[in-house]
C-alpha positions as CSV (number, residue, x, y, z in Angstrom):
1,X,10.7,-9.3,-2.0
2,X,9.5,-12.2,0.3
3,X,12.4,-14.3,-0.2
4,X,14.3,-11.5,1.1
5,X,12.1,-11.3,4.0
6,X,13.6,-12.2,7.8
7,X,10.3,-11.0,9.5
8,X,6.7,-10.7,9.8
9,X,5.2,-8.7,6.7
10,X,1.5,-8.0,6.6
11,X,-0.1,-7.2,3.3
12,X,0.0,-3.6,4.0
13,X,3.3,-3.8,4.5
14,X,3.7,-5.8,1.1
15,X,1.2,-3.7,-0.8
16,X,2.8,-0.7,-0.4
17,X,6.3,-1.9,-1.6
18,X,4.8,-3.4,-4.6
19,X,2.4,-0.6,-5.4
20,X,4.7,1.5,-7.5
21,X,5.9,-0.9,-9.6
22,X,2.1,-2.3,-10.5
23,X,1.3,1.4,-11.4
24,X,4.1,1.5,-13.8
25,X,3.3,-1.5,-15.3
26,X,-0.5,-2.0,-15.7
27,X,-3.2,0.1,-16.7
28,X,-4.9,-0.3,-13.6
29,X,-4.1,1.5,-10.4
30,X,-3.8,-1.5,-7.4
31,X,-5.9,-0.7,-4.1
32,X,-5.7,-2.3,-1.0
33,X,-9.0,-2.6,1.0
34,X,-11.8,-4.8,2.0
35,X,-13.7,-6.6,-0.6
36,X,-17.0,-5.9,-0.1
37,X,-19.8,-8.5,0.4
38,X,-17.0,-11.0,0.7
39,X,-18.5,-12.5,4.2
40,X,-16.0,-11.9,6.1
41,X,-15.5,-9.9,9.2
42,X,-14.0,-6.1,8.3
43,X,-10.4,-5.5,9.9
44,X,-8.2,-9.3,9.1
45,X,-5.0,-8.5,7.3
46,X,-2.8,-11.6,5.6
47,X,0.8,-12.4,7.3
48,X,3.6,-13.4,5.9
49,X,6.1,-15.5,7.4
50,X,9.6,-16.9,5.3
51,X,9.9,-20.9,5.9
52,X,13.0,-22.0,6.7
């Protein structure tokens, strides 16, 4: 999936086109959200960029 990937994907992005497959496959059901009492500021999102 991210070899395949020409442009900017967030982890929203990437979570969502993952997320059926990890429900299939696990016994656990994935969620994306903030992890609480991390110490960090609420709202960042990862990027990812293919290097070339």
């Amino acid at each position: 999936m991210l070899r395949d990937n020409d442009a900017l994907i967030d982890g929203t992005d990437l979570f969502a086109k993952v997320r059926q497959q990890v429900r299939l496959n696990a016994e656990q059901t994935p969620q994306y959200q903030n992890i609480r009492m991390a110490g960090h500021e609420v709202g960042g999102d990862f990027l990812f960029v293919r290097r070339r």
